[in-house]
SEPARO-676770 format. One record per residue: x, y, z of N, C-alpha, C in turn. Coordinates in nm, 2 decimals, padded with zeros to 4 digits. Atoms other than C-alpha are relative to their C-alpha. Layout:
BEGIN
+--------+--------+--------+--------+---------+--------+--------+--------+--------+
|  neast | nnorth |    nup | caeast | canorth |   caup |  ceast | cnorth |    cup |
+--------+--------+--------+--------+---------+--------+--------+--------+--------+
|      X |      Y |      Z |      X |       Y |      Z |      X |      Y |      Z |
...
+--------+--------+--------+--------+---------+--------+--------+--------+--------+
END
This chain:
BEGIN
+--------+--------+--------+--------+---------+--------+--------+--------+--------+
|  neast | nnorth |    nup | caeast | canorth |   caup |  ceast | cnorth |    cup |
+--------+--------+--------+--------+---------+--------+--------+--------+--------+
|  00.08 | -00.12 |  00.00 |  00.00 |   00.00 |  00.00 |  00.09 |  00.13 |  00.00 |
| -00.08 | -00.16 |  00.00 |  00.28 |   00.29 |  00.05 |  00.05 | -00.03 | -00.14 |
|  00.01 | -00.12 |  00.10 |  00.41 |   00.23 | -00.27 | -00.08 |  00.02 | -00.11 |
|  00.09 | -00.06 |  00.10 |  00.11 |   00.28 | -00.43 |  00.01 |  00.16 |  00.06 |
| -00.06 | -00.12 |  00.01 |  00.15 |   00.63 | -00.26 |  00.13 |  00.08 | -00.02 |
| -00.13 | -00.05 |  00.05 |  00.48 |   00.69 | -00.35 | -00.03 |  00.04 | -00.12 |
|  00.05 | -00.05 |  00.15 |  00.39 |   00.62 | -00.71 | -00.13 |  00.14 | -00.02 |
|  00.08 | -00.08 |  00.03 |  00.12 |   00.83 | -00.69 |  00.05 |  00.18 |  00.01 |
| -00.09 | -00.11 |  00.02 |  00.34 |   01.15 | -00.56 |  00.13 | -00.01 | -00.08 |
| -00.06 |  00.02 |  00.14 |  00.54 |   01.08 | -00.83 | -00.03 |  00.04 | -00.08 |
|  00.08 | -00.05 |  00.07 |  00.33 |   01.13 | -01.05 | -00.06 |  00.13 |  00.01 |
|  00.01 | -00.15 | -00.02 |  00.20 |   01.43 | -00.90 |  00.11 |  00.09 | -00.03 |
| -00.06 | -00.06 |  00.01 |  00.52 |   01.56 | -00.89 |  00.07 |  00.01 | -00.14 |
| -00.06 | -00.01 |  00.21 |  00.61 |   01.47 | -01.31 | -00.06 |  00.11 | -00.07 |
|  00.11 | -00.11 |  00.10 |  00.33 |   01.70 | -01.36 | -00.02 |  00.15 |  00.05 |
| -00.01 | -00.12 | -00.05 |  00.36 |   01.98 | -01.15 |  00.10 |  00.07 | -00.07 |
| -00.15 | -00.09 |  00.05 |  00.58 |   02.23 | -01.37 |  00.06 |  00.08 |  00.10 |
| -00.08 | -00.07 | -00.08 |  00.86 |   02.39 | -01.22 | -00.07 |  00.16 |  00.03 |
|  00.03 | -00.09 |  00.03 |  00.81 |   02.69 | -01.07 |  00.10 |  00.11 | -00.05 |
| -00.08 | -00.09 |  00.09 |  00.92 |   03.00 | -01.27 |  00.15 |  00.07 |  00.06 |
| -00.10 | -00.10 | -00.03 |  01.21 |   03.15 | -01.10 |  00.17 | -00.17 |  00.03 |
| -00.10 |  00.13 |  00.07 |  01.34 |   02.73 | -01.11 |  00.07 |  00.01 | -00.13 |
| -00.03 | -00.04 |  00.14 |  01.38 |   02.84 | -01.49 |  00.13 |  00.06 |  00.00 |
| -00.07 | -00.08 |  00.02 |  01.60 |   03.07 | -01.46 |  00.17 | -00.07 |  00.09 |
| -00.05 |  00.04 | -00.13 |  01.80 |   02.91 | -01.11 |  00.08 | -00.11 | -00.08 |
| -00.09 |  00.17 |  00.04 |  01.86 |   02.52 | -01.31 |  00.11 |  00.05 | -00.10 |
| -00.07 | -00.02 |  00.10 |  02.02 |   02.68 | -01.62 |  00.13 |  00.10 |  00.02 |
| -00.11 | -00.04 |  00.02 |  02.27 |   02.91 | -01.49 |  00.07 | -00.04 |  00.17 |
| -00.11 |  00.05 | -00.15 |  02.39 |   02.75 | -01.10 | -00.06 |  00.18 |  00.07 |
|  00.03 | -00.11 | -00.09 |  02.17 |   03.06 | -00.95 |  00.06 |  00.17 | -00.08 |
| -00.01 | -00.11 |  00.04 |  02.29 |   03.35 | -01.21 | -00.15 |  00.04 | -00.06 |
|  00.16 | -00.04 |  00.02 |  01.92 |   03.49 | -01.26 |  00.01 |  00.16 | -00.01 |
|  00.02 | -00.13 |  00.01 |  01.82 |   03.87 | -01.41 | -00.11 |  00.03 |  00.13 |
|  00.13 | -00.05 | -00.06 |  01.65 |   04.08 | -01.17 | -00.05 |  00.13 | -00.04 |
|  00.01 | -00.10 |  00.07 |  01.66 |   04.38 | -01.41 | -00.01 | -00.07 | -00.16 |
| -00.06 | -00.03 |  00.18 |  01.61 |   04.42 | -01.82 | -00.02 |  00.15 | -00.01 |
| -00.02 | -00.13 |  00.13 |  01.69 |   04.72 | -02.02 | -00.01 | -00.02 | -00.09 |
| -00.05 |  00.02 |  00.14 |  01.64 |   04.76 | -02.33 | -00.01 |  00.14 | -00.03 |
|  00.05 | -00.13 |  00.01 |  01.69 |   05.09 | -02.50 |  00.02 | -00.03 | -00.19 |
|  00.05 |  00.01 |  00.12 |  01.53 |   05.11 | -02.86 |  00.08 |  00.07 | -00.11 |
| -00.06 | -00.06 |  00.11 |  01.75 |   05.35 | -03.03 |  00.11 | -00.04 |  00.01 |
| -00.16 |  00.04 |  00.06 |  02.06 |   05.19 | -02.96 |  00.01 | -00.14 | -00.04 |
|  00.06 |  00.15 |  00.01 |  01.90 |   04.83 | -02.99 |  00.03 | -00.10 |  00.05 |
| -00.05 |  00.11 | -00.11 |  02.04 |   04.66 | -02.70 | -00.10 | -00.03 |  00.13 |
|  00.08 |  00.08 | -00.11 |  01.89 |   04.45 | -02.40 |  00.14 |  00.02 |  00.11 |
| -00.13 |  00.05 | -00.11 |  02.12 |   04.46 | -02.07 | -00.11 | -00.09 |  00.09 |
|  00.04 |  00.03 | -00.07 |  02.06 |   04.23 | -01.82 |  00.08 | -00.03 |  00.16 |
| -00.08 | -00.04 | -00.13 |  02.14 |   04.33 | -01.45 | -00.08 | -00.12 |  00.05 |
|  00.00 |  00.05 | -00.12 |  02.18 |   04.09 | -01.14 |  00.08 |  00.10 |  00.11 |
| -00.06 | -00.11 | -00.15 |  02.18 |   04.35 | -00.83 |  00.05 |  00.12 | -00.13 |
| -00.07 | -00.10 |  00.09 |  02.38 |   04.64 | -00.99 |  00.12 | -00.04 | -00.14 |
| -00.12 |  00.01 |  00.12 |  02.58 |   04.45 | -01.24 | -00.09 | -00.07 | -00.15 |
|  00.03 |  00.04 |  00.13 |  02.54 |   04.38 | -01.59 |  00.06 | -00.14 | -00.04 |
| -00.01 |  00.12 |  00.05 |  02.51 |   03.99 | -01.64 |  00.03 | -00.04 | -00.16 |
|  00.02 |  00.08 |  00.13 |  02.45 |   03.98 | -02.01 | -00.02 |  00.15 | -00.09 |
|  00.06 | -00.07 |  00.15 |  02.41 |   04.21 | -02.36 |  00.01 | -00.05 | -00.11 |
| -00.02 |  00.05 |  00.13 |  02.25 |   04.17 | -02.63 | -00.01 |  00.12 | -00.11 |
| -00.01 | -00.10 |  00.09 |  02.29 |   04.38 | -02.96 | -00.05 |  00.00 | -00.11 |
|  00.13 |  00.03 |  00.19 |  02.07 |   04.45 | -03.30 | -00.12 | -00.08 |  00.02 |
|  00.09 |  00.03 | -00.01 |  01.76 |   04.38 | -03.14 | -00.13 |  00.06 | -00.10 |
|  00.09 | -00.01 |  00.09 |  01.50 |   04.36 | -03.37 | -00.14 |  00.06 |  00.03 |
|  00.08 | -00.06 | -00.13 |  01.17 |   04.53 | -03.29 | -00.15 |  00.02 | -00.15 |
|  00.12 | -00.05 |  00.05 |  00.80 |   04.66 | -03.46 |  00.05 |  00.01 | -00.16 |
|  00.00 | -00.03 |  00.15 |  00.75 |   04.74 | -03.85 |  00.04 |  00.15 |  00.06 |
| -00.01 | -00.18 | -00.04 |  00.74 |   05.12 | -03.66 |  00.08 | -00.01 |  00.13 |
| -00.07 |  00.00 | -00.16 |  01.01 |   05.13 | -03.42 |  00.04 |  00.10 |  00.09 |
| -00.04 | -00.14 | -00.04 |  01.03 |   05.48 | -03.37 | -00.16 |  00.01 |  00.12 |
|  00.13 | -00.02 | -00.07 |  00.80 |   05.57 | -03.08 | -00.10 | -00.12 |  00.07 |
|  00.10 |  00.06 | -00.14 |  00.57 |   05.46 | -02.77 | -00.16 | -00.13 | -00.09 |
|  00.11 |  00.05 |  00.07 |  00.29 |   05.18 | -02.91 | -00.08 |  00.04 |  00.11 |
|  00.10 | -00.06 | -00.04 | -00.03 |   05.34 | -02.81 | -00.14 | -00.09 | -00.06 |
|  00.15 |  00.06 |  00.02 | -00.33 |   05.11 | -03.01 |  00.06 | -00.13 | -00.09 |
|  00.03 |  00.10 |  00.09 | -00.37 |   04.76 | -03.17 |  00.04 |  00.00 | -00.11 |
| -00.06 | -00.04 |  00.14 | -00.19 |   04.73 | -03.49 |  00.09 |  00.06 | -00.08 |
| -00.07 | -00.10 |  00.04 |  00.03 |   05.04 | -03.52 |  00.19 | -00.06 | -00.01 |
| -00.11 |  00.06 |  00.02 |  00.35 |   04.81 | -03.52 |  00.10 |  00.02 |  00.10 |
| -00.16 | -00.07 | -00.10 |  00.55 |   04.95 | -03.22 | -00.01 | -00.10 |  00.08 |
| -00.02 |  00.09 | -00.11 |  00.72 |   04.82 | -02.95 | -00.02 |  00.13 |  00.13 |
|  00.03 | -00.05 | -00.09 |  00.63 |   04.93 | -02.59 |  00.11 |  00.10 |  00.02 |
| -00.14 | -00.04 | -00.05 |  00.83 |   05.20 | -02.40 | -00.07 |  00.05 |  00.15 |
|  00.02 |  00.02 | -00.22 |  00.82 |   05.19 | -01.98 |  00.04 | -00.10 |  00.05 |
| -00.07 |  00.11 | -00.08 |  00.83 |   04.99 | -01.71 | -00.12 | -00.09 | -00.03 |
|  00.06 |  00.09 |  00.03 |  00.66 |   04.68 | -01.75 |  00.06 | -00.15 |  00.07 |
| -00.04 |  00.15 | -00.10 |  00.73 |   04.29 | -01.59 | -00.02 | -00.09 | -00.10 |
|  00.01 |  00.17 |  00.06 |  00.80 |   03.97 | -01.78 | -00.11 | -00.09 |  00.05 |
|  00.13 |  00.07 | -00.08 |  00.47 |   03.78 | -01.64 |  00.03 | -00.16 | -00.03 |
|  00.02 |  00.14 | -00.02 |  00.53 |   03.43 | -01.81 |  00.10 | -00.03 | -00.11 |
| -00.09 |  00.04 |  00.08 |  00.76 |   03.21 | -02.01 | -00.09 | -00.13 | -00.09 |
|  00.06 |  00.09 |  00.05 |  00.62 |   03.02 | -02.32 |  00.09 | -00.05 | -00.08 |
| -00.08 |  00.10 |  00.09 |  00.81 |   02.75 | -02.46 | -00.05 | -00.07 | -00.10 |
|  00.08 |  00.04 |  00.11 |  00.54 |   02.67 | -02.72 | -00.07 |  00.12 | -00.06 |
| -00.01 | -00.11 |  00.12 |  00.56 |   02.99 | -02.91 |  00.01 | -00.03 | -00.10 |
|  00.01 | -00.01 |  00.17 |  00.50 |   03.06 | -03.27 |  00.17 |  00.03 | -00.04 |
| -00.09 | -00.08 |  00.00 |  00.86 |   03.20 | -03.20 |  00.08 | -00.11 |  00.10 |
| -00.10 |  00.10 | -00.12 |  01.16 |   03.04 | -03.05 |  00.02 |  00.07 |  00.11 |
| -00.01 | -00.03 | -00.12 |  01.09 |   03.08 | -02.71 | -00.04 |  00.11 |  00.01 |
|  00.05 | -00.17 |  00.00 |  00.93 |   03.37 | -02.59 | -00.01 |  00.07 |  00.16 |
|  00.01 | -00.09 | -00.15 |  00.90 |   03.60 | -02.23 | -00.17 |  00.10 | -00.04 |
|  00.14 | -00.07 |  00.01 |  00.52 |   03.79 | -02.23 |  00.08 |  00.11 |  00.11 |
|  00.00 | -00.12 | -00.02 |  00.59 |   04.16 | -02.14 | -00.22 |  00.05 |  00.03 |
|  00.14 |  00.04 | -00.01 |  00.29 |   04.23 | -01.96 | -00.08 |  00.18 | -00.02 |
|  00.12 | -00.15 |  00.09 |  00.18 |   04.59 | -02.20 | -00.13 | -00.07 | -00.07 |
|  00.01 | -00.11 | -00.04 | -00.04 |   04.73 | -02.16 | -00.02 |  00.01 |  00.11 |
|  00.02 | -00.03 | -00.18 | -00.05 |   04.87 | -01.82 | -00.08 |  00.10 | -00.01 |
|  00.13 | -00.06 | -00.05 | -00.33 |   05.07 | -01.65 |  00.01 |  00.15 | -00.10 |
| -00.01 | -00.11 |  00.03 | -00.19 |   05.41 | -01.83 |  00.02 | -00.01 | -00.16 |
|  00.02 |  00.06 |  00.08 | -00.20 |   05.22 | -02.13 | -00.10 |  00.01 | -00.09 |
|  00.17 |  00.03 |  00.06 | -00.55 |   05.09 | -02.15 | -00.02 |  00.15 |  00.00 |
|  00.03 | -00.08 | -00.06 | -00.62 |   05.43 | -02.00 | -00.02 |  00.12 | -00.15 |
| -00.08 | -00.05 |  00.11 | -00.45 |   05.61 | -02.32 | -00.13 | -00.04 | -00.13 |
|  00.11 |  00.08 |  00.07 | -00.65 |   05.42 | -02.55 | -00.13 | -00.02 | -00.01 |
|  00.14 | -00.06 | -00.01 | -00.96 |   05.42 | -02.42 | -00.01 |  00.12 | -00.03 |
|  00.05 | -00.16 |  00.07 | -00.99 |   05.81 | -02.46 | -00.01 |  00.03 | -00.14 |
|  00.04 |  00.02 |  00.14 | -00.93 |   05.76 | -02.79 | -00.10 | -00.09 | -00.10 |
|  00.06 |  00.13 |  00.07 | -01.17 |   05.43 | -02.85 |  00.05 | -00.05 | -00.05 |
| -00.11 |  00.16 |  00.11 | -00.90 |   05.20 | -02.95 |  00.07 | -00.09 |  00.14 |
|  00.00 |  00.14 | -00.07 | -00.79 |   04.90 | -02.83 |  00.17 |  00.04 |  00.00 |
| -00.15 |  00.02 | -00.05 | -00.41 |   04.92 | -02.67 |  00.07 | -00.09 | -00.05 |
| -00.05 |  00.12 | -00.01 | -00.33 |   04.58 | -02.80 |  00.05 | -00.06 |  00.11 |
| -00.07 |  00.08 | -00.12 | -00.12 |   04.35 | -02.62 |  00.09 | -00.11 | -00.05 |
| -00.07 |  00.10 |  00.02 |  00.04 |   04.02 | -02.63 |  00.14 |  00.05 | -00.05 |
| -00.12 | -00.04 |  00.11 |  00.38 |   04.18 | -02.70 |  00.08 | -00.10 |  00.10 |
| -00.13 |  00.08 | -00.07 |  00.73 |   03.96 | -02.61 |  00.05 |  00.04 | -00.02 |
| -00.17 |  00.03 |  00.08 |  01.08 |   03.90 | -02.64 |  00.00 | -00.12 |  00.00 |
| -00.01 |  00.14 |  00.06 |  01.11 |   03.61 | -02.87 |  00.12 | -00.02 | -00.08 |
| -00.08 |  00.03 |  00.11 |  01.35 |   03.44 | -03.09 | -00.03 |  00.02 | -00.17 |
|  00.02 |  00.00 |  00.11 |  01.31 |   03.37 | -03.45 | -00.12 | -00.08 | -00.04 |
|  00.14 |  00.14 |  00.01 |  00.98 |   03.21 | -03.62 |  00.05 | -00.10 | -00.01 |
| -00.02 |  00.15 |  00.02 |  00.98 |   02.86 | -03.55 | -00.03 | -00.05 | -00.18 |
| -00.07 |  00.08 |  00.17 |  01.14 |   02.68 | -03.89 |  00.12 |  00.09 | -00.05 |
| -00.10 | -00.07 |  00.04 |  01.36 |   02.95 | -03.93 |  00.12 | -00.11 |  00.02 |
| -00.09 |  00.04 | -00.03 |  01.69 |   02.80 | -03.98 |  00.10 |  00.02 |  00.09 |
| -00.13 | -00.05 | -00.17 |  01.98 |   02.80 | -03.64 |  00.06 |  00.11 | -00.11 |
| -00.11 | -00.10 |  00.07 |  02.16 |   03.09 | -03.73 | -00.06 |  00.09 | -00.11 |
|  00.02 | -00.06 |  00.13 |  01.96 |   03.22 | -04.00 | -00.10 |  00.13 |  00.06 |
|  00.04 | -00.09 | -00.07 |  01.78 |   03.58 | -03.88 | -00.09 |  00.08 | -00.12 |
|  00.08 | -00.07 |  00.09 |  01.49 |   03.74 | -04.07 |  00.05 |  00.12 |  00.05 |
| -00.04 | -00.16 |  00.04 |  01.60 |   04.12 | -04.21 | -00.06 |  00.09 |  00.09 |
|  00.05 | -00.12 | -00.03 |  01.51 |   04.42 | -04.05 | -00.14 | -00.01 |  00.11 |
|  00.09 | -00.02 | -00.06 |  01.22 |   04.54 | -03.80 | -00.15 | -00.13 | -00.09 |
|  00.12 |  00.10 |  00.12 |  00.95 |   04.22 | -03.90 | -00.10 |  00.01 |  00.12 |
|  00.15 |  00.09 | -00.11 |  00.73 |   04.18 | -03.56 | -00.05 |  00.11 |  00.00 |
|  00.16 | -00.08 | -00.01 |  00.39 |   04.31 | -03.47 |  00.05 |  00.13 |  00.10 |
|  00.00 | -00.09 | -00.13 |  00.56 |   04.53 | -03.18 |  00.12 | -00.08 |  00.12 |
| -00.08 |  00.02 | -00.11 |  00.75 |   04.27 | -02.97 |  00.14 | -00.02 | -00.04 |
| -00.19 |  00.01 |  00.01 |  01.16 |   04.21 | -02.92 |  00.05 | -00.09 | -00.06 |
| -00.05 |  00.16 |  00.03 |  01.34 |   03.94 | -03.12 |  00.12 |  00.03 |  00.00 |
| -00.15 |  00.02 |  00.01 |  01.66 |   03.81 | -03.08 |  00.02 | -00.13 | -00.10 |
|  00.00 |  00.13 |  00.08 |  01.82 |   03.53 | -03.23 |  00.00 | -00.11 |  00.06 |
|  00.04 |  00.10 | -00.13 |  01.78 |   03.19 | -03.09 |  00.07 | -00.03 |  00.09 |
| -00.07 |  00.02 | -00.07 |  02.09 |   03.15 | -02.96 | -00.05 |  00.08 |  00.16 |
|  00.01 | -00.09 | -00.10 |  02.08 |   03.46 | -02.75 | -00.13 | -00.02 |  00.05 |
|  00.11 |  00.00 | -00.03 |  01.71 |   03.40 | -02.67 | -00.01 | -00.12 |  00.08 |
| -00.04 |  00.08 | -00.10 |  01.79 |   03.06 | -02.52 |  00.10 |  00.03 |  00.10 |
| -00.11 |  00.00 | -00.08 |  02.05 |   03.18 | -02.32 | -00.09 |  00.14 |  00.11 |
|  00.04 | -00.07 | -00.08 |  01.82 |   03.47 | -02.21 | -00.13 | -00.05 |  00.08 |
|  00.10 |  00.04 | -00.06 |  01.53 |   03.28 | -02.13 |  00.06 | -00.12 |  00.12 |
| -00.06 |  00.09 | -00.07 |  01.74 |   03.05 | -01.91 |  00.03 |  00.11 |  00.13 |
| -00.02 | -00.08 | -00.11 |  01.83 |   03.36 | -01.71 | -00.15 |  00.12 |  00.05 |
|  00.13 | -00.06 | -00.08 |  01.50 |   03.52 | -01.63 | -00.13 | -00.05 |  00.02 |
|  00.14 |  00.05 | -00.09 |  01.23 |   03.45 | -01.40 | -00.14 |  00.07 | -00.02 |
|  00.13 | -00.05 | -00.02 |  00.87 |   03.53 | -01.42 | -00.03 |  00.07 |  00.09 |
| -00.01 | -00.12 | -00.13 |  00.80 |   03.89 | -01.21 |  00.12 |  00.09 | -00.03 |
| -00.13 | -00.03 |  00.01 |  01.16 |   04.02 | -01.36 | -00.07 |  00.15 | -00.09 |
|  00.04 | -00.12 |  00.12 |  01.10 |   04.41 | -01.45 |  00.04 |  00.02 | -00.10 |
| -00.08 | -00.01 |  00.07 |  01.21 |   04.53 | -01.74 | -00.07 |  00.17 | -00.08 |
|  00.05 | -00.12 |  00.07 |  01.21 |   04.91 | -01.89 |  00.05 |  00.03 | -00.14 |
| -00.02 | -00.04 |  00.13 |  01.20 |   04.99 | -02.22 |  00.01 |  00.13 | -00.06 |
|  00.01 | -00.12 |  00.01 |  01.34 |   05.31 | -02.33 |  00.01 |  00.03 | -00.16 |
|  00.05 |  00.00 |  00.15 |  01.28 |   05.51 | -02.64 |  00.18 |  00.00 | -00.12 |
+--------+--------+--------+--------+---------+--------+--------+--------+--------+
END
């Protein structure tokens, strides 16, 4: 009879996914972001632990319109504030992805006065899945969110936890 309960937390435990800040913890022996930066006109990502700069990335890819704050649904930009990584999806359209959790209250807020919809769903993702390792679509292609390449994008998603701010400047 116990090990039918064994097996059985066993089982419980195959299926419980890690939680998010394990993500970050298994893949680097405890090196984990607790900051991002990214600043839009020079097209880099930093990523701080405490006051230091763990990691940069460079020629970050960004909106069809990368000039300027995204304000409604469709206009092609990428966000600019503070904002929090909320969740990590490993079954993206995109190699690997982090959810940036725009729009925030001043956001919607923004948008509503105008009767438009703020959008949403923006990331930082890799490359579309099938793209070839190594190979990096041209120029500004996404709807508004951050792509890297997959390298760099496995290596970043390995260091940040779900809850990790990140400001985006213009």
């Amino acid at each position: 009879m116990r090990w039918l309960a064994v097996l059985a937390l066993i089982s419980v435990l195959a299926c419980t996914p890690p939680v998010p800040e394990a993500r970050a913890q298994q893949a680097r022996g405890g090196e984990a972001a607790d900051f991002i930066l990214i600043d839009k006109s020079e097209r880099t990502l930093w990523v701080y632990q405490g006051a230091n700069v763990i990691r940069t990335y460079r020629g970050l890819q960004f909106g069809d319109q990368p000039v300027g704050h995204k304000q409604f649904q469709g206009d092609e930009r990428t966000p600019e504030g503070r904002y929090t990584i909320t969740y990590g999806n490993p079954q993206s359209s995109y190699y690997l992805s982090l959810h940036i959790d725009y729009p925030n209250a001043a956001d919607r807020a923004y948008a509503s006065s105008r009767g438009r919809s703020p959008g949403g769903l923006i990331f930082i993702h890799g490359q579309p899945n099938g793209v070839p390792d190594g190979v990096r679509v041209p120029g500004d292609w996404t709807d508004g969110c951050i792509a890297l390449t997959n390298a760099e994008m496995a290596e970043l998603w390995s260091l940040v936890p779900d809850g990790t701010p990140i400001e985006i400047r213009p």
